[in-house]
C-alpha positions in Angstrom: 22.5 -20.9 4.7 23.5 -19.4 1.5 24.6 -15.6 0.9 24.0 -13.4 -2.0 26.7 -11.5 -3.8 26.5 -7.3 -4.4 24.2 -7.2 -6.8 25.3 -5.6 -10.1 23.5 -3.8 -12.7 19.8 -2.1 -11.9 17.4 -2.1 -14.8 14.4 0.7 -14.9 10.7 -0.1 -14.4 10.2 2.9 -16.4 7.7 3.7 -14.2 7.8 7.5 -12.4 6.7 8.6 -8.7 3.6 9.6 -9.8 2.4 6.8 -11.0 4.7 4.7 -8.0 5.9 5.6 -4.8 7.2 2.7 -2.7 7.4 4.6 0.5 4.0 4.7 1.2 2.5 1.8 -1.0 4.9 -0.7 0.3 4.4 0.9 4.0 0.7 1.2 4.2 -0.7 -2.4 5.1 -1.7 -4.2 1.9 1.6 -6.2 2.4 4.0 -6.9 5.1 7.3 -8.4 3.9 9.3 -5.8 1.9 12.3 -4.7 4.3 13.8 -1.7 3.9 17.8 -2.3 2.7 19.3 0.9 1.9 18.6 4.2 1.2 15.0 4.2 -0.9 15.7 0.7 -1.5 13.4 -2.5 -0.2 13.9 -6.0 -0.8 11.3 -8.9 -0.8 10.3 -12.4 -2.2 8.1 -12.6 -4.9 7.3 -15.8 -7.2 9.9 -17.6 -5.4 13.0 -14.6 -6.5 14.4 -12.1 -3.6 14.0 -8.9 -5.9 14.7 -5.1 -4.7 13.6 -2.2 -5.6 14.7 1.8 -5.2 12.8 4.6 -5.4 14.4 7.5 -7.8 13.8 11.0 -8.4 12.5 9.8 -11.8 11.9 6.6 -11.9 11.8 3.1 -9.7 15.0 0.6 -10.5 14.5 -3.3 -10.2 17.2 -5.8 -9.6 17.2 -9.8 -8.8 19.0 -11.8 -6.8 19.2 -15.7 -7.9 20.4 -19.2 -6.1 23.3 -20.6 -8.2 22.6 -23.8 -7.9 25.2 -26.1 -5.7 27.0 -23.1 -4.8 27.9 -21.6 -1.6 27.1 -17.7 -3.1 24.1 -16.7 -5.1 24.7 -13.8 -8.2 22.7 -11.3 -9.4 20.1 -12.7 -12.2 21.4 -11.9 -15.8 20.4 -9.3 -17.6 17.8 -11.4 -19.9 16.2 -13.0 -16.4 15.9 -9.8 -14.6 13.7 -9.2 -18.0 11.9 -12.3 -17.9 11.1 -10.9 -14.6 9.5 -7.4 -15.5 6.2 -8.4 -16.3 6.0 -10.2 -12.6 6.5 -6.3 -11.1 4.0 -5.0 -13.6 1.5 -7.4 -12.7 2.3 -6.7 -8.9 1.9 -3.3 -9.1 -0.6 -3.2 -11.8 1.1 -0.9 -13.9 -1.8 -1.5 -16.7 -4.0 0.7 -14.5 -3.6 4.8 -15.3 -3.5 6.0 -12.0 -2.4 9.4 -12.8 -6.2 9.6 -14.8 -7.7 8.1 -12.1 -6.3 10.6 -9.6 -7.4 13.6 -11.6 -11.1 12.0 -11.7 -11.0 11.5 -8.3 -9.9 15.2 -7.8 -13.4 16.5 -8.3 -13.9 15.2 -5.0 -12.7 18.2 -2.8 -10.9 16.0 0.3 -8.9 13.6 -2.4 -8.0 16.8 -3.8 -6.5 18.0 -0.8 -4.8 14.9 0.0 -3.6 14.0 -3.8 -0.4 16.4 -4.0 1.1 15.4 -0.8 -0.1 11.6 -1.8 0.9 10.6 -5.2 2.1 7.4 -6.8 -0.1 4.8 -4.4 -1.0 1.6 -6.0 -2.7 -1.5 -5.6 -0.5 -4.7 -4.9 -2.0 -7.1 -7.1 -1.0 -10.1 -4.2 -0.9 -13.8 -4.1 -4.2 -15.2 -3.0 -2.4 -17.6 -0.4 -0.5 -15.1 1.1 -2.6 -12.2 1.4 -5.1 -14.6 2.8 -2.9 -16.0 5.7 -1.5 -12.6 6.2 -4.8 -10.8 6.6 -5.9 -13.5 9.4 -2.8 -12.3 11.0 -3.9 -8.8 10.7 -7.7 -9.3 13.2 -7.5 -7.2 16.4 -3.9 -6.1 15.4 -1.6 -3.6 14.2 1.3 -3.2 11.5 4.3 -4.0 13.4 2.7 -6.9 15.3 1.4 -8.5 11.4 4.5 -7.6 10.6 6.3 -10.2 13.5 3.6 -13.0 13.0 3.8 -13.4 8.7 7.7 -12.9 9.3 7.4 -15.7 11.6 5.1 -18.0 9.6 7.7 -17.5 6.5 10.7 -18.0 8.7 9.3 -21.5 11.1 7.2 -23.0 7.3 8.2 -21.3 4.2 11.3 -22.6 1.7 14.3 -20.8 2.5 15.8 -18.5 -0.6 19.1 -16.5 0.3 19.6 -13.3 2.3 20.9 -9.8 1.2 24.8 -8.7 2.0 25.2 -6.5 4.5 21.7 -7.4 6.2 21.0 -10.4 8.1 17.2 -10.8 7.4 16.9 -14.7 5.7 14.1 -14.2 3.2 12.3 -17.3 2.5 9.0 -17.7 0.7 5.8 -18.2 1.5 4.5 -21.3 3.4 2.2 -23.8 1.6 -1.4 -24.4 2.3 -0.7 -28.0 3.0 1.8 -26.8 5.0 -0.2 -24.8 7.0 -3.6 -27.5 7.7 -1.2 -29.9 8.9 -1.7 -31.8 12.1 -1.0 -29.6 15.1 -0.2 -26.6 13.2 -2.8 -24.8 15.7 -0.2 -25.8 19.1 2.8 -25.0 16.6 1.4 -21.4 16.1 0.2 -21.0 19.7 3.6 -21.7 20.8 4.8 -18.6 18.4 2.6 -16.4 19.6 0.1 -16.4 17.3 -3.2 -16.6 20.0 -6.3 -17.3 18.8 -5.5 -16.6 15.3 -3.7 -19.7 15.2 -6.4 -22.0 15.1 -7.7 -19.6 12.1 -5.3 -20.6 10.2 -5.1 -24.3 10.4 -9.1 -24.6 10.0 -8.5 -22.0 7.0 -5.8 -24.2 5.6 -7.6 -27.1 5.8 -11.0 -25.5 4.2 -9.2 -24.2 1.2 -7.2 -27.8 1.2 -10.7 -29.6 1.0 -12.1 -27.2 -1.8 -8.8 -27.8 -3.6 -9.2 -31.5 -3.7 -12.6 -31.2 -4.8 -11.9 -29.1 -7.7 -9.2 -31.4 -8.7 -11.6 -34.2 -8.6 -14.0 -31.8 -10.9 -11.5 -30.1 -13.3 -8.2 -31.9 -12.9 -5.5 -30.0 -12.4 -5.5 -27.6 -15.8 -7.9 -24.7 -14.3 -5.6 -23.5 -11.2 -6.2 -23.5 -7.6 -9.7 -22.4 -5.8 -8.7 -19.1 -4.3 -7.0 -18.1 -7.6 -10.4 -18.8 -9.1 -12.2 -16.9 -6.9 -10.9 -14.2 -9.2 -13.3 -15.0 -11.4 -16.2 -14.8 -9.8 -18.0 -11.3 -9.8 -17.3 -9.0 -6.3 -20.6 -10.5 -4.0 -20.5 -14.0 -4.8 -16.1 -14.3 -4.2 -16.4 -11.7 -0.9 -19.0 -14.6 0.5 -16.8 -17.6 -0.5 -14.2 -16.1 1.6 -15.9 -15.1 4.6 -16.9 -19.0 4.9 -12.9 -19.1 5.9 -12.4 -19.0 9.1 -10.9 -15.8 10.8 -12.0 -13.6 7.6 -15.1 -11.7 8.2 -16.4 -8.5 6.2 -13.3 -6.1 6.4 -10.8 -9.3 5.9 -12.8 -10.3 2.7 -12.5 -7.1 1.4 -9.1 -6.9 2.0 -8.6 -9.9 0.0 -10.7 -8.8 -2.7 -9.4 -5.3 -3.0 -5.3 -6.7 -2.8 -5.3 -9.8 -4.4 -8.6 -11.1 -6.4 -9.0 -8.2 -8.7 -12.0 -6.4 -7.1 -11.0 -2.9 -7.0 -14.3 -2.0 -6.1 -14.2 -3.3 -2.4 -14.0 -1.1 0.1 -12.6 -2.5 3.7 -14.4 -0.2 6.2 -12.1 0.0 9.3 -12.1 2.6 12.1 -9.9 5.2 10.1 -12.2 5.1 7.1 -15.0 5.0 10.0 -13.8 8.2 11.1 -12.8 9.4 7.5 -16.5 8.7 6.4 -17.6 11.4 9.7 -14.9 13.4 10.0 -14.2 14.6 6.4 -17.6 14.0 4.5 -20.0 14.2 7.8 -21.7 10.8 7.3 -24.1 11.0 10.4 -25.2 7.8 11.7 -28.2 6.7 14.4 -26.4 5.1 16.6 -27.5 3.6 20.3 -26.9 6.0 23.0 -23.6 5.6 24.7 -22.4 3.5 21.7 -20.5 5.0 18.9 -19.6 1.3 17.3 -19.2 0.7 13.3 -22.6 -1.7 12.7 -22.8 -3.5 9.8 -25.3 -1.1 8.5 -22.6 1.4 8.4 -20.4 -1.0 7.1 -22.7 -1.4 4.0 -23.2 2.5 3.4 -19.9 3.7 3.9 -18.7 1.7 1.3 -21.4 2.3 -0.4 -20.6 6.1 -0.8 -17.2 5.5 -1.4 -18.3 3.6 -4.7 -21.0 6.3 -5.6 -18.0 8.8 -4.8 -15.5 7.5 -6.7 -16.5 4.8 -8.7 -15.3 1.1 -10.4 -12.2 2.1 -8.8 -13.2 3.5 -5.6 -10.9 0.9 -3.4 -7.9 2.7 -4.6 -9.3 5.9 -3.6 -9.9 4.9 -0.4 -6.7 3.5 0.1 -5.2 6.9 -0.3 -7.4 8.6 2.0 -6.4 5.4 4.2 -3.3 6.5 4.0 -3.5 9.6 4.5 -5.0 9.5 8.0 -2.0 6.7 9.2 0.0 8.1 11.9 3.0 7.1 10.4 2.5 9.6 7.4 1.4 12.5 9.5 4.7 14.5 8.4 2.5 15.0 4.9 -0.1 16.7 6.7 1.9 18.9 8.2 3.7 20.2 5.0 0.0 19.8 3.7 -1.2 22.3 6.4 1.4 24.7 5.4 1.2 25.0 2.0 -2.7 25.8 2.4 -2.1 28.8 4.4 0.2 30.2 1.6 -2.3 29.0 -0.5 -5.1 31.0 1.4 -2.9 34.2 1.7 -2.3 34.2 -2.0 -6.2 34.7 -2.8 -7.6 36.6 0.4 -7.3 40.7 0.0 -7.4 42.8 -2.6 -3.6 42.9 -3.5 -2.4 40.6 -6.4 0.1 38.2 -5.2 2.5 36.5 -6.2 4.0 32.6 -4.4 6.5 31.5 -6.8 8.1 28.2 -6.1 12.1 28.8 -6.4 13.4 25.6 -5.5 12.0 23.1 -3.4 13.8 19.7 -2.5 10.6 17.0 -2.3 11.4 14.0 -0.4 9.4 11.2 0.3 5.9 11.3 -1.9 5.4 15.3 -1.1 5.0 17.5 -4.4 4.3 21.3 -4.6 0.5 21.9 -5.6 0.4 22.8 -9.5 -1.3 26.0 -8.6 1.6 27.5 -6.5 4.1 27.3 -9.9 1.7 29.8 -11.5 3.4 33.1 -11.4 0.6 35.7 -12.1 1.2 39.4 -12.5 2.9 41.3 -9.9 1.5 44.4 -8.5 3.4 44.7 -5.1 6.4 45.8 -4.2 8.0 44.4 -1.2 9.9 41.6 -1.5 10.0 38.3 1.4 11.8 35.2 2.4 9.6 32.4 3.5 10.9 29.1 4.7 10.0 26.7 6.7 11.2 22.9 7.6 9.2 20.2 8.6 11.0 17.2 9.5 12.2 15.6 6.2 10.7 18.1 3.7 11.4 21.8 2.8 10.8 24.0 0.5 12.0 27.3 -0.2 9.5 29.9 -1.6 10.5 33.5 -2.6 6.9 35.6 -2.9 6.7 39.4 -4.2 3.7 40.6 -1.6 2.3 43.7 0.4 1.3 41.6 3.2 3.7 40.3 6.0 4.0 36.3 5.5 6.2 36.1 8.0 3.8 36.9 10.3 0.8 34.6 8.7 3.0 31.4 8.5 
């Protein structure tokens, strides 16, 4: 296997956290191959290129690795090729889209608002068909980590080798082919990796998308691209039926693949956390059978639905942030979150004027301070308090001028 050097020189996106945060868009299952390889940093394969990326204080930095070819090492891409390669991460990340305008539209909505400070800078991967349809058969009756294992696996056992990273041992290697993937006894193959009953998902998949391929080549030649790439085309209910006739991709999978990789940013994929979003924090009530508590397809239909009344063309990104949001892995945010409104609510309850004046705060991760606690209104008390407090990787130091005893509220 080859190795790849120490990279050299990073170049800037010139994109800021707010309109990109890698923590928690790489991290919150739209994709499942970026590994994390330093400090802010993750590294993945995309258009056949290992490329990393690093989250700064200001901005997200871009740097890629290439194969010199017949040598034993790889080097890090020249300057003009790591330029070439810009408009591949703009594309992927669909920088064209103003998501900063889009979040304060979607503020009028009183539970985004509460979620958007603490969950900034989450985007849309704008995914290869192929992949994200292989990968979201993976993802039936499953969770992160396990997804994580089985597309790992189908890169590692089908896809072209490409280099590894120094200092990490992870072989990145790109994504398998769909002729690779229908090919006689693929389904024992994938068995054999652990892959259940999804493995025979795939090969029929494979094999469907490989027949509708060679019938559009027999139609169109080769000049008009692949069929799933077309699919893109086509408006949201006519695309989200050609792909449940795949095999393993039913209503939530389709949307998956609509929302992350065939431009439909309208979808909404209704699993049980935006089940229980949709009740818990907008008290959707639903007839259900007694004893039985069940997402129907009915419910299916109106969530999304509201979510598309609620926040409109866009409403897929929304709901990925309130998706989000309510992952376990993430749950620091709402603690900070649930701070923050209590000093919030003791700023405006009694009849003193008070003042919660942001001093310094250190924000790590995607956590910033609420614009309405930098306001520094006019002071009428006369006492003078420390408040801190430290959740796990956050903290933030306030200094407030108050009559009342914060200490004691917090």
């Amino acid at each position: 296997m080859f190795n790849l050097t120490t990279p050299g020189k990073w170049e800037s996106l010139r994109v800021t956290p707010a309109d990109l945060r890698l923590d928690t868009t790489l991290n919150c299952g739209q994709s499942f191959r970026w590994v994390k390889t330093g400090e802010e940093e993750w590294t993945s394969v995309l258009k056949g290129k290992i490329v990393s990326l690093r989250q700064e204080e200001s901005d997200i930095l871009f740097k890629l690795h290439e194969q010199t070819a017949g040598d034993e090492f790889a080097t890090t891409a020249p300057l003009e090729s790591q330029e070439a390669f810009r408009p591949v991460l703009e594309d992927y990340f669909q920088l064209n889209v103003d998501l900063k305008g889009l979040y304060e539209k979607w503020k009028m909505d009183l539970n985004f608002k509460k979620k958007a400070s603490f969950f900034a800078g989450i985007r849309i991967l704008r995914q290869d068909p192929t992949e994200n349809v292989f990968t979201f058969i993976c993802s039936s009756c499953n969770n992160i980590p396990r997804i994580t294992s089985m597309v790992n696996n189908l890169c590692i056992n089908y896809g072209p080798y490409i280099g590894t990273v120094p200092g990490h041992p992870h072989p990145y290697h790109g994504f398998p082919s769909v002729a690779r993937l229908a090919g006689d006894g693929m389904e024992s193959e994938l068995r054999k990796l652990g892959f259940g009953y999804r493995a025979k998902y795939i090969m029929k998949a494979a094999q469907y998308i490989m027949e509708k391929e060679t019938a559009l080549k027999t139609d169109a030649g080769d000049s008009n691209g692949g069929w799933l790439e077309n699919l893109r085309h086509l408006p949201y209910e006519e695309c989200r039926a050609e792909l449940i006739k795949l095999a393993g991709v039913g209503p939530k999978v389709a949307d998956c693949i609509c929302l992350m990789s065939m431009d439909k940013p309208g979808a909404i994929p209704v699993d049980t956390h935006v089940w229980q979003i949709a009740q818990r924090d907008y008290k959707m009530k639903f007839q259900t059978r007694a004893k039985t508590k069940s997402l129907t397809p009915k419910h299916y239909v109106a969530i999304g639905d509201f979510f598309r009344d609620t926040f409109g063309p866009f409403a897929g990104w929304a709901h990925s942030i309130l998706f989000t949001a309510d992952l376990n892995q993430f749950a620091q945010h709402g603690r900070i979150e649930k701070k923050v409104a209590i000093l919030d609510e003791i700023r405006t309850e009694g009849e003193e004027k008070i003042s919660i004046k942001v001093e310094a705060a250190q924000v790590i991760g995607n956590v910033e301070v609420p614009g309405d606690m930098k306001r520094d209104p006019d002071v009428t008390a006369s006492k003078k308090s420390e408040v801190h407090f430290e959740p796990p990787s956050h903290v933030f130091a306030v200094k407030t001028e108050t009559m009342m005893n914060i200490h004691r509220a917090v």
